[in-house]
SELUMKE-661510 format. One record per atom (N, C-alpha, C): atom name; residue in one letter; x, y, z. Coordinates in Angstrom, 3 decimals, decimal comma. Each point is the difference from the previous one (the first is absolute). Layout:
{atom:CA | res:a | px:X | py:Y | pz:Z}
...
! end
This chain:
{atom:N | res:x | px:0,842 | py:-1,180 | pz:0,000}
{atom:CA | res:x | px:-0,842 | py:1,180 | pz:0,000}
{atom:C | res:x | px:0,886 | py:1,241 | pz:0,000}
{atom:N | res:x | px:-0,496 | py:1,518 | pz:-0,621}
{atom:CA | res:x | px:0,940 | py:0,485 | pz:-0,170}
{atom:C | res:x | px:-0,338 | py:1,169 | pz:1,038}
{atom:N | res:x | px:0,654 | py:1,108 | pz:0,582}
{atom:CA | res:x | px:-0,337 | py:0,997 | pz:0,787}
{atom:C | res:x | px:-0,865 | py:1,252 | pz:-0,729}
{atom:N | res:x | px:-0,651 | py:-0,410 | pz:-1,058}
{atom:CA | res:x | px:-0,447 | py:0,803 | pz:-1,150}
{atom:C | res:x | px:-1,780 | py:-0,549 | pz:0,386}
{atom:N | res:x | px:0,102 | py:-1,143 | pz:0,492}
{atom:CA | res:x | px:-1,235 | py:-0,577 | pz:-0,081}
{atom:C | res:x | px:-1,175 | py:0,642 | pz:0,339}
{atom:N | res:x | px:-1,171 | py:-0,422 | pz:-0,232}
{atom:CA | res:x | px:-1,150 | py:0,796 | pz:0,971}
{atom:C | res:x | px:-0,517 | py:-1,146 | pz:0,508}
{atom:N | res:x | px:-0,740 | py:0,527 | pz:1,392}
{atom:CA | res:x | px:-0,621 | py:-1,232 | pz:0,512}
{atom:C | res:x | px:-1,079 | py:0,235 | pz:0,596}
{atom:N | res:x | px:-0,938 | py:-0,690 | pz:0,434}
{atom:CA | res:x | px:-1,271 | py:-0,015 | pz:-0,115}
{atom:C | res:x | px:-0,594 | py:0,313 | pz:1,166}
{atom:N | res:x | px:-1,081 | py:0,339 | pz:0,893}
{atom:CA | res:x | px:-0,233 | py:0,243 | pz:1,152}
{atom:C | res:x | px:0,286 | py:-0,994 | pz:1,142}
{atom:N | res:x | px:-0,204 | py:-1,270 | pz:-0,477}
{atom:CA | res:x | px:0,230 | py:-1,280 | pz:0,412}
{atom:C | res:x | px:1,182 | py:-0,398 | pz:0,471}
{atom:N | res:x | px:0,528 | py:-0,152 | pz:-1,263}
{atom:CA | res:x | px:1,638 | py:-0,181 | pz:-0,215}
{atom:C | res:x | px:0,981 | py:1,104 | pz:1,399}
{atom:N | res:x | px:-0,687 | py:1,211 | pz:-0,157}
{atom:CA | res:x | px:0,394 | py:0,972 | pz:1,412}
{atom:C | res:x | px:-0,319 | py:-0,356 | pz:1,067}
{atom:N | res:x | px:-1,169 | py:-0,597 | pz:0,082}
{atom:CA | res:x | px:-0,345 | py:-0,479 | pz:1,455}
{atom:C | res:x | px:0,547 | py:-1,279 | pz:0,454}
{atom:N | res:x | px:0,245 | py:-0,654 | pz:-1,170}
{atom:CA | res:x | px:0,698 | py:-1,228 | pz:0,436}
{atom:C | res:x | px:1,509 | py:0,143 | pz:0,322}
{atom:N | res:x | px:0,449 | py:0,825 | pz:-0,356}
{atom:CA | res:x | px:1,258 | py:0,035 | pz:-0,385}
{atom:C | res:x | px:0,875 | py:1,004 | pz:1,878}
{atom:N | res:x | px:-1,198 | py:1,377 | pz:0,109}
{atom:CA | res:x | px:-0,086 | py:0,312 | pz:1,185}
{atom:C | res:x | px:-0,430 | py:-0,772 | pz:1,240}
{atom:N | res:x | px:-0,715 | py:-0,858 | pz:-0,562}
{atom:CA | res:x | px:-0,359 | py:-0,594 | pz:1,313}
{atom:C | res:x | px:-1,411 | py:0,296 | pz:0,948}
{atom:N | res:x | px:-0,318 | py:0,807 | pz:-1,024}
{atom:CA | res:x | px:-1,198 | py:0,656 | pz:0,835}
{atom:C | res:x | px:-1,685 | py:0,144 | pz:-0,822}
{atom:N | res:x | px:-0,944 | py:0,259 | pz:0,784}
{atom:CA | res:x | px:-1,151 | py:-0,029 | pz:-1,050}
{atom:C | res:x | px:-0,283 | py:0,621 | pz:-1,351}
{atom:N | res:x | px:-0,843 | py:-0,414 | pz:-0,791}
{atom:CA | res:x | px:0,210 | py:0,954 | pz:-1,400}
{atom:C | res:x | px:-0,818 | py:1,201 | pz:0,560}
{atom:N | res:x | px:-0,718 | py:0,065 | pz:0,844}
{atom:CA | res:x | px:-0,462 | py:1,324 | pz:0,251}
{atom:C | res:x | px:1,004 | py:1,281 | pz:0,526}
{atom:N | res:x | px:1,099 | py:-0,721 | pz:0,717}
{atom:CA | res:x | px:1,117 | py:0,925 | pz:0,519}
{atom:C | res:x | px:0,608 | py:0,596 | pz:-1,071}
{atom:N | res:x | px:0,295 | py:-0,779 | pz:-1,653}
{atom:CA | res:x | px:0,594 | py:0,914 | pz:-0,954}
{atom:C | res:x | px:-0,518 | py:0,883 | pz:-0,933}
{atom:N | res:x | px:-1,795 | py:0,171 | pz:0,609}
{atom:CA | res:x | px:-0,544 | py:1,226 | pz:-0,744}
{atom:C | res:x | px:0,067 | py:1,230 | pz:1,138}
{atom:N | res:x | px:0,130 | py:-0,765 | pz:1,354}
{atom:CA | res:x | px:0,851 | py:1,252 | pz:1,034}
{atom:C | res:x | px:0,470 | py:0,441 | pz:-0,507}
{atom:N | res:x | px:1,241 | py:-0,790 | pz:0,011}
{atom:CA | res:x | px:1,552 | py:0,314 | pz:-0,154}
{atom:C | res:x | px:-0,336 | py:1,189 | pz:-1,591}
{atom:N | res:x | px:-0,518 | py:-0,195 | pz:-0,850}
{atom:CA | res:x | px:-0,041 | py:0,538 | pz:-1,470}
{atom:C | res:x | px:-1,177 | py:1,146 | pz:0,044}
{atom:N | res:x | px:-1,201 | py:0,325 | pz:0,917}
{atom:CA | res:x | px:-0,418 | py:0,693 | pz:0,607}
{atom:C | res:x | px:0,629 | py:1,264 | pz:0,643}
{atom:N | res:x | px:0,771 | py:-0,757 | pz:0,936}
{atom:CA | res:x | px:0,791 | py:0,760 | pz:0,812}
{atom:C | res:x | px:1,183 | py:0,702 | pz:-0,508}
{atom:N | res:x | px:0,307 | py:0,128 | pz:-1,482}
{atom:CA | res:x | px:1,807 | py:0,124 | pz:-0,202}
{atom:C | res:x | px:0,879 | py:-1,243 | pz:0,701}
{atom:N | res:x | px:-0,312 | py:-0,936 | pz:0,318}
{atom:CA | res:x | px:1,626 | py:-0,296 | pz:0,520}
{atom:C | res:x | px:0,207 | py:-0,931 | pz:-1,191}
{atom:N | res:x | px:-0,746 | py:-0,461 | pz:-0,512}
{atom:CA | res:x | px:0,273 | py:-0,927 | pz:-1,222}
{atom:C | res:x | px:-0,673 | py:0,594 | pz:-1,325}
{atom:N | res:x | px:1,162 | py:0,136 | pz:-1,081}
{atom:CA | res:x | px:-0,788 | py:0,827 | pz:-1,443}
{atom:C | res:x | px:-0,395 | py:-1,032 | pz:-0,703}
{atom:N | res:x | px:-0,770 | py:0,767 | pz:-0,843}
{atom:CA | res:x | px:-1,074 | py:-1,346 | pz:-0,971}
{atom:C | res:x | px:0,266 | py:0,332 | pz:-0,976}
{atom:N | res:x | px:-0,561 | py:-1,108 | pz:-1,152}
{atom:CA | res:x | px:-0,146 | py:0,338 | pz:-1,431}
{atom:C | res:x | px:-1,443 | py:0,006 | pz:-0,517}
{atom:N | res:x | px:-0,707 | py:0,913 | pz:-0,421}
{atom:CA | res:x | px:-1,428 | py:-0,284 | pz:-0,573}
{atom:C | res:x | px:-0,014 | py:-0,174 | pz:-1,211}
{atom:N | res:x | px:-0,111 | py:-1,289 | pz:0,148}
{atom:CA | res:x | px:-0,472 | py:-0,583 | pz:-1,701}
{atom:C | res:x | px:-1,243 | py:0,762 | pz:-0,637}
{atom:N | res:x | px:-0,294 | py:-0,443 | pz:-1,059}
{atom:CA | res:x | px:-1,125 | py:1,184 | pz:-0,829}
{atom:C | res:x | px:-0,996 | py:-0,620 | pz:0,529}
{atom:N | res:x | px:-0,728 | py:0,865 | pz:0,361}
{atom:CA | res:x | px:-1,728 | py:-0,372 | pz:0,804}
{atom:C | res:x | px:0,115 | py:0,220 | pz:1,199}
{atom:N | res:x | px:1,358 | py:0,508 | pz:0,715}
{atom:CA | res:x | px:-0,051 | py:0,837 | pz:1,382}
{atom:C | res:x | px:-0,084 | py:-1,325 | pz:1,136}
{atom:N | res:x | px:-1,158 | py:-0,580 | pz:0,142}
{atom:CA | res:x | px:0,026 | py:-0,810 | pz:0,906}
{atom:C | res:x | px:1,011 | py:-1,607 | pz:0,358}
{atom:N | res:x | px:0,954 | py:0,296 | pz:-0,777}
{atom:CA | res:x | px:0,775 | py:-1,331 | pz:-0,128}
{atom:C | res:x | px:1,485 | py:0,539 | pz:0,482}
{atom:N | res:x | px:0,475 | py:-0,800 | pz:0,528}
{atom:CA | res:x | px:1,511 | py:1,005 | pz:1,069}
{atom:C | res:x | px:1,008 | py:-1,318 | pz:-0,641}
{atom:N | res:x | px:1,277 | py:0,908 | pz:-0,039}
{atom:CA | res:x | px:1,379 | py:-1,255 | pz:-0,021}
{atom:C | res:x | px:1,147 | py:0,941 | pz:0,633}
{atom:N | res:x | px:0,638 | py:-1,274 | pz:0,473}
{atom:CA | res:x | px:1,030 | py:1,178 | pz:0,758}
{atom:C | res:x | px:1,529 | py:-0,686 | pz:-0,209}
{atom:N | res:x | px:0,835 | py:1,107 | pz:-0,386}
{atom:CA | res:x | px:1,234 | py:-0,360 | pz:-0,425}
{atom:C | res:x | px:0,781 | py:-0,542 | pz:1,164}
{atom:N | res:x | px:0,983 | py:-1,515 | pz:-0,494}
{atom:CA | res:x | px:0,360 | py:-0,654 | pz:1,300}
{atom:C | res:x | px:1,171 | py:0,913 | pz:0,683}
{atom:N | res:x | px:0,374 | py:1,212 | pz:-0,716}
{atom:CA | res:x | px:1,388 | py:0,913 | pz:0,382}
{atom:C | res:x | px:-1,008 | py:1,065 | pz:1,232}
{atom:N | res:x | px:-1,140 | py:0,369 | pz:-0,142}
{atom:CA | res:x | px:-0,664 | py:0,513 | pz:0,759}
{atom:C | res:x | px:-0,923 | py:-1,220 | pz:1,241}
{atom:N | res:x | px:-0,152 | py:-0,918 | pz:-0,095}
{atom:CA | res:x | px:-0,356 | py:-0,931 | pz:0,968}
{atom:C | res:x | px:1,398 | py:-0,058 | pz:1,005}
{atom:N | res:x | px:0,696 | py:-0,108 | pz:-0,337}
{atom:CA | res:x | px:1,100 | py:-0,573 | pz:0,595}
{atom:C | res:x | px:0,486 | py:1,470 | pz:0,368}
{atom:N | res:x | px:-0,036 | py:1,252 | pz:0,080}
{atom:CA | res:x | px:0,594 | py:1,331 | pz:0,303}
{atom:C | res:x | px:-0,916 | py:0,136 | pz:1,096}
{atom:N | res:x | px:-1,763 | py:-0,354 | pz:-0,209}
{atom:CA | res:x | px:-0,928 | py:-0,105 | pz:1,358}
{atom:C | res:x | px:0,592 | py:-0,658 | pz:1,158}
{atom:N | res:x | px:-0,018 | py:-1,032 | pz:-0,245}
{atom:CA | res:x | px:0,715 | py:-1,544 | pz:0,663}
{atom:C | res:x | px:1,550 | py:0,446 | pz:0,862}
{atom:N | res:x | px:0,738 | py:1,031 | pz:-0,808}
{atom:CA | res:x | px:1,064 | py:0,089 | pz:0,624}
{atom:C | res:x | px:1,594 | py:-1,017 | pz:0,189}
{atom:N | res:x | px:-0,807 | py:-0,596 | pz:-1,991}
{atom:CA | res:x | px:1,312 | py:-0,999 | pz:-0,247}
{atom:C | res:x | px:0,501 | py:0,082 | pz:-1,135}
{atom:N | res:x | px:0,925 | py:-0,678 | pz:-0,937}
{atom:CA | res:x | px:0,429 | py:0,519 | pz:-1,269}
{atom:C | res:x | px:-0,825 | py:-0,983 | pz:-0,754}
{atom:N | res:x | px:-0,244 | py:0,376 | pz:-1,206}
{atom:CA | res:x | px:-1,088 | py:-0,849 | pz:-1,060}
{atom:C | res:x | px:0,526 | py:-1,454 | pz:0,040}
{atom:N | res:x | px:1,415 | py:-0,522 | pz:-0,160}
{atom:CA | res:x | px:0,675 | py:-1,272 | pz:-0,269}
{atom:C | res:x | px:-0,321 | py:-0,460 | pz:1,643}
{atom:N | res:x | px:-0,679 | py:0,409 | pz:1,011}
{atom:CA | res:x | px:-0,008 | py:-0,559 | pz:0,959}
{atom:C | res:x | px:-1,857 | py:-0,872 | pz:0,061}
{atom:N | res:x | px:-0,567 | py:1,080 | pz:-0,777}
{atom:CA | res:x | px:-1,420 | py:-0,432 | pz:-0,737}
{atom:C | res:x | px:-0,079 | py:-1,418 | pz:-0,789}
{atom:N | res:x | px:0,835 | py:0,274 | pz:-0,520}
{atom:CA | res:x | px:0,771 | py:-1,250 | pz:-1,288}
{atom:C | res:x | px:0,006 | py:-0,971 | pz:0,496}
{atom:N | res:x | px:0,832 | py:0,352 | pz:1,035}
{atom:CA | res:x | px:0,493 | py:-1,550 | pz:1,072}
{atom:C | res:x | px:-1,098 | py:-0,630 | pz:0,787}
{atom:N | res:x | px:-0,973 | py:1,054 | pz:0,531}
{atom:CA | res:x | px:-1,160 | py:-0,644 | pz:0,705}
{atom:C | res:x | px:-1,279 | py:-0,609 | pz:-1,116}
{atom:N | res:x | px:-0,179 | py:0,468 | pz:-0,989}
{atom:CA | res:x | px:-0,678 | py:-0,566 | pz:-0,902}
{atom:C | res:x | px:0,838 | py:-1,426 | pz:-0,602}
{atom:N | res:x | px:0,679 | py:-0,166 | pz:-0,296}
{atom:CA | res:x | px:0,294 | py:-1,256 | pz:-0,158}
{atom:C | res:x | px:-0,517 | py:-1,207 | pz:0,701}
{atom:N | res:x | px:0,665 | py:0,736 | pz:0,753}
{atom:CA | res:x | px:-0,113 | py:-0,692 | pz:1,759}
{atom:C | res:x | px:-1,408 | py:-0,716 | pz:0,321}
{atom:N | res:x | px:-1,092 | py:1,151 | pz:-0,663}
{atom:CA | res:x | px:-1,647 | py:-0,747 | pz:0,356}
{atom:C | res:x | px:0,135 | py:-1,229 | pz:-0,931}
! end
Protein backbone atom coordinates (compact mmCIF):
# COMPACT_ATOMS: atom_id res chain seq x y z
CA UNK A 1 0.00 0.00 0.00
CA UNK A 2 1.33 3.24 -0.79
CA UNK A 3 1.31 6.52 1.62
CA UNK A 4 -0.65 8.16 -1.32
CA UNK A 5 -3.57 5.89 -0.52
CA UNK A 6 -7.06 6.91 0.55
CA UNK A 7 -8.94 5.06 2.97
CA UNK A 8 -12.23 4.59 3.88
CA UNK A 9 -14.14 5.48 7.09
CA UNK A 10 -13.83 1.94 8.17
CA UNK A 11 -10.48 1.21 7.16
CA UNK A 12 -9.79 4.50 9.82
CA UNK A 13 -11.62 3.06 12.42
CA UNK A 14 -10.13 -0.10 12.14
CA UNK A 15 -6.92 0.91 11.72
CA UNK A 16 -7.33 3.60 14.89
CA UNK A 17 -8.83 1.38 16.88
CA UNK A 18 -11.76 3.13 17.64
CA UNK A 19 -15.54 3.51 16.56
CA UNK A 20 -16.45 4.67 13.01
CA UNK A 21 -18.45 7.26 14.67
CA UNK A 22 -15.23 8.74 16.43
CA UNK A 23 -13.73 9.47 12.75
CA UNK A 24 -16.59 11.75 11.68
CA UNK A 25 -15.54 13.47 15.21
CA UNK A 26 -12.28 13.44 14.56
CA UNK A 27 -13.17 14.97 10.65
CA UNK A 28 -15.97 17.13 12.22
CA UNK A 29 -13.78 18.40 14.61
CA UNK A 30 -10.48 19.35 12.42
CA UNK A 31 -8.29 16.88 13.96
CA UNK A 32 -8.56 14.56 11.03
CA UNK A 33 -8.85 16.12 7.18
CA UNK A 34 -11.09 14.51 4.66
CA UNK A 35 -11.53 14.07 1.10
CA UNK A 36 -15.11 14.70 -0.41
CA UNK A 37 -15.71 12.66 -3.17
CA UNK A 38 -18.37 14.16 -5.69
CA UNK A 39 -21.82 14.03 -4.00
CA UNK A 40 -20.40 15.60 -0.70
CA UNK A 41 -21.62 12.88 1.48
CA UNK A 42 -18.88 10.24 0.93
CA UNK A 43 -15.41 10.99 3.01
CA UNK A 44 -11.74 9.32 2.31
CA UNK A 45 -8.93 10.16 4.17
CA UNK A 46 -5.33 10.23 3.15
CA UNK A 47 -3.21 7.52 5.12
CA UNK A 48 -0.27 10.55 5.47
CA UNK A 49 -3.08 12.50 7.32
CA UNK A 50 -4.52 9.43 9.44
CA UNK A 51 -1.32 8.69 10.70
CA UNK A 52 -0.28 12.75 11.45
CA UNK A 53 -3.88 12.42 13.69
CA UNK A 54 -2.59 9.19 15.27
CA UNK A 55 0.76 10.75 15.95
CA UNK A 56 2.86 8.14 13.90
CA UNK A 57 4.71 8.07 10.56
CA UNK A 58 2.55 6.61 7.54
CA UNK A 59 5.17 3.36 7.15
CA UNK A 60 4.16 2.75 10.76
CA UNK A 61 0.32 2.53 9.31
CA UNK A 62 1.85 0.13 6.71
CA UNK A 63 3.18 -2.04 9.32
CA UNK A 64 -0.05 -2.26 11.34
CA UNK A 65 -2.19 -2.96 8.33
CA UNK A 66 -0.38 -5.81 7.28
CA UNK A 67 -0.34 -6.97 10.49
CA UNK A 68 -4.49 -7.29 10.50
Amino acid sequence: MSVDRLLTPDEVAALARVELRTVGVWRRNGRLRAVALPGGRVWRYRLMDVAAALHLEPTDLLAMEVAQ
